[in-house]
C-alpha positions in Angstrom: -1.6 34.8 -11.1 -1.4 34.6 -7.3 -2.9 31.4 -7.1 -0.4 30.1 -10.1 3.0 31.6 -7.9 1.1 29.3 -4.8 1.4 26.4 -7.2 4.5 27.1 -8.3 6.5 27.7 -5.0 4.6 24.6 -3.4 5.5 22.7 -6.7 9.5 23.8 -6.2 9.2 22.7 -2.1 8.0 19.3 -2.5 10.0 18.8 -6.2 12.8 16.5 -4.0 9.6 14.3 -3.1 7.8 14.2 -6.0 11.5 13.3 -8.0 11.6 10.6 -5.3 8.4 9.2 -6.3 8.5 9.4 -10.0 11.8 7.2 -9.6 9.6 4.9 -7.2 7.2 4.6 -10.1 9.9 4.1 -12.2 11.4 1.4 -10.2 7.9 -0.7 -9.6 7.0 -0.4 -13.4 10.4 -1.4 -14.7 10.8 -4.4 -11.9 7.0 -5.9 -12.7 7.5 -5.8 -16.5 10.9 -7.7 -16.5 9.4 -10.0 -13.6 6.1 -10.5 -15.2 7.7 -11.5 -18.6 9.5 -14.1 -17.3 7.0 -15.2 -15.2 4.8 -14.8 -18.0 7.3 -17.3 -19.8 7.0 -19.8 -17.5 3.3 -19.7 -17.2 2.9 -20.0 -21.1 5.6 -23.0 -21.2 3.0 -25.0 -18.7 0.4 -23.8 -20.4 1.1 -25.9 -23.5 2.4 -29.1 -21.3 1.5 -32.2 -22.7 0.1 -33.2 -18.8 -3.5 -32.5 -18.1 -3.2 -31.5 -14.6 -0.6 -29.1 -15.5 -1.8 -27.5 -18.2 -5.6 -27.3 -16.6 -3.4 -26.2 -13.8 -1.4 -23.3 -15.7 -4.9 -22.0 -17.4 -6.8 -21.4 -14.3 -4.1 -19.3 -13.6 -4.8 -17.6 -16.0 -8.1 -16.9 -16.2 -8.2 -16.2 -12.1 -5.6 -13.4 -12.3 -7.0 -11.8 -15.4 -10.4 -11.8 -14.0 -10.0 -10.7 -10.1 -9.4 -7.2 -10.0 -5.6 -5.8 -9.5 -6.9 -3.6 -6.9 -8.3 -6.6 -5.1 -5.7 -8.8 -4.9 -3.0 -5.5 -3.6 -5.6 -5.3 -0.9 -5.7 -9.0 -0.2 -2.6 -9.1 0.3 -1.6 -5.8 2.2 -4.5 -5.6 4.5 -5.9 -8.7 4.5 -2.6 -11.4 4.7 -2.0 -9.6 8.4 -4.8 -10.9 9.8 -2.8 -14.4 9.4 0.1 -12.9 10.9 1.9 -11.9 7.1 3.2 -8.5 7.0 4.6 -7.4 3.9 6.7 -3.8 2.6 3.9 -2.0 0.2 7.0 -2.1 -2.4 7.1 -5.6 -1.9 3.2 -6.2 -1.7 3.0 -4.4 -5.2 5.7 -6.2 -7.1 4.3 -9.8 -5.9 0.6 -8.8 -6.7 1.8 -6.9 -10.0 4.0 -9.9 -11.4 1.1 -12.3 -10.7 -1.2 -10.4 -12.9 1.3 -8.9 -15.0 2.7 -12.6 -15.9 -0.9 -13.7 -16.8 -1.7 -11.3 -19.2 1.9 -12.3 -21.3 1.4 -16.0 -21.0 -2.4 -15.2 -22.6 -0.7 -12.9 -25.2 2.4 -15.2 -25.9 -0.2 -18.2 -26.0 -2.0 -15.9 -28.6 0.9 -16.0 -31.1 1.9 -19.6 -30.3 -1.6 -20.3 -31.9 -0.5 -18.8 -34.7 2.6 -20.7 -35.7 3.2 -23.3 -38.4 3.3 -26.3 -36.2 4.2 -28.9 -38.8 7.9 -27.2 -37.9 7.2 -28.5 -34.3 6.4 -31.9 -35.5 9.8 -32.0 -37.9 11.9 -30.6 -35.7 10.4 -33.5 -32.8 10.8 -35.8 -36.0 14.4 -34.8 -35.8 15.2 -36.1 -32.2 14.8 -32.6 -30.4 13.7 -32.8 -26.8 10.2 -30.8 -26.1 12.6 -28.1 -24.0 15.0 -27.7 -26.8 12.1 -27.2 -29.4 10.4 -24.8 -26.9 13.5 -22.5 -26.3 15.1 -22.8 -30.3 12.1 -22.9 -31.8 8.8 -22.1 -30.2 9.9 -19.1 -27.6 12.0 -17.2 -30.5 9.2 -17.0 -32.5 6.3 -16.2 -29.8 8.4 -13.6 -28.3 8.6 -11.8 -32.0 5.3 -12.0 -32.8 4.1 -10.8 -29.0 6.1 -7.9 -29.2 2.8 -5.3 -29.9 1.0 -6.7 -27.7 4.0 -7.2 -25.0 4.9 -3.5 -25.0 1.7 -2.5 -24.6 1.7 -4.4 -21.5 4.8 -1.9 -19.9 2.4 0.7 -20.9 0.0 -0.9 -19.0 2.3 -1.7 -16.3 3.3 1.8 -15.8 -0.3 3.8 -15.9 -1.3 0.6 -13.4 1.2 1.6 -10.8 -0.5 4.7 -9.9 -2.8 2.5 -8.0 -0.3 1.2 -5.7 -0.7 4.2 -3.4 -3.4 2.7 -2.3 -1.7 0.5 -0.1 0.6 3.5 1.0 3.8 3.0 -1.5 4.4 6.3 -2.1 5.0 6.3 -5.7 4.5 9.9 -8.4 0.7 9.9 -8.2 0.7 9.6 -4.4 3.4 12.6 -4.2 1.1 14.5 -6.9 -2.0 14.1 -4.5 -0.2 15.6 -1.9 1.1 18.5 -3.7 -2.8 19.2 -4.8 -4.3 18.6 -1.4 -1.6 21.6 0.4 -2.9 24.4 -1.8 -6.0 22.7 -3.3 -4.8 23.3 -7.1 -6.0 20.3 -7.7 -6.6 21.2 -11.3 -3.1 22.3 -11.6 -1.9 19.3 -10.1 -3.6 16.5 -11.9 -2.7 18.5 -15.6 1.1 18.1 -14.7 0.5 14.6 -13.6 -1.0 13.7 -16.6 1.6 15.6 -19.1 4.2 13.7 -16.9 2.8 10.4 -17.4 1.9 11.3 -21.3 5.9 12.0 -21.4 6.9 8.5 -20.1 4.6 6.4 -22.2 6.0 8.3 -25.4 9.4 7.3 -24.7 8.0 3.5 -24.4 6.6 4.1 -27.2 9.0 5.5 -29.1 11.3 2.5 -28.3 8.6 -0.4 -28.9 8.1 1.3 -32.4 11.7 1.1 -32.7 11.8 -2.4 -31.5 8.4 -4.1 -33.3 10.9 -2.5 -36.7 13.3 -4.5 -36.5 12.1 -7.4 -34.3 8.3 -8.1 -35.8 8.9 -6.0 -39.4 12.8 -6.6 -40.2 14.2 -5.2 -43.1 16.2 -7.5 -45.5 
């Protein structure tokens, strides 16, 4: 009991902090999943570009940023780009290296369901005198988007269990505030349990709302 009244004052101390870094969390995972959509938009539009060099171009970006490590490329860029004189804000090193992997994933999902459609509509609607941006954003994109929406909104999950790792590079975000708790009264059972209810909590409101999305977005009723 004594050692649950240590956690528990401790806990009620450092609550402003720990408030302070859920909203950081909050903050990085809600900024990287609107900024690695759209980026992820863009990346899938060049993707399926009728020019070689672009679209070779547009796939190896891809397949570099799904395959190095996130964890690498945070460290790259905070500890490594000052050596070259580049000095960055931890908040801003995470969003950048977040939205560059974060926007590779989505094009490679969006790309997924693009492979999927009916493209003789492509070819009518081309037939038809539409420019290959107007058939993209009336035709294409409206239909991707619905049919990514799973795999999309699993990606924010993604997004917001990844950002724990961003303390790494000293953004003091929940998990970082959480470690610190555990480490001034070594309750570090105590402390990780809450940290993972709290983190359970968020991704069932996401969840809640992507079900509530993928109803009436990917399964609507007539």
């Amino acid at each position: 009991m004594n050692a649950w009244r240590i956690f528990e004052a401790d806990l009620i101390t450092q609550m402003p902090l720990i408030l302070a870094g859920l909203v950081n969390t909050l903050k990085l995972a809600g900024l990287i999943s609107v900024t690695g959509l759209l980026l992820g938009i863009v990346v899938f539009y060049l993707s399926i570009s009728k020019n070689y060099f672009i679209r070779t171009a547009t796939n190896s970006y891809i397949s570099f940023f799904i395959g190095m490590p996130l964890i690498v490329l945070l460290f790259l860029m905070y500890y490594g780009l000052p050596q070259w004189g580049l000095r960055m804000d931890p908040f801003v090193v995470a969003a950048i290296g977040f939205t560059l992997n974060v926007a590779a994933y989505n094009a490679a999902y969006i790309k997924t369901a693009y492979n999927g459609l009916n493209f003789i509509q492509l070819e009518a609607a081309a037939a038809q005198g539409f420019s290959p941006f107007q058939i993209f954003r009336l035709i294409t994109l409206p239909q991707v988007m619905r049919l990514s929406v799973p795999a999309l909104t699993n990606q924010v999950i993604g997004n917001l269990k990844d950002s724990s790792v961003a303390f790494l590079i000293q953004y003091t975000e929940f998990f970082a505030r959480m470690q610190e708790l555990a480490a001034s009264n070594f309750q570090f059972f105590k402390a990780y349990l809450l940290t993972a209810i709290v983190y359970l909590a968020l991704v069932s409101v996401i969840v809640l709302c992507a079900r509530a999305i993928e109803r009436r977005v990917v399964f609507p009723t007539s």
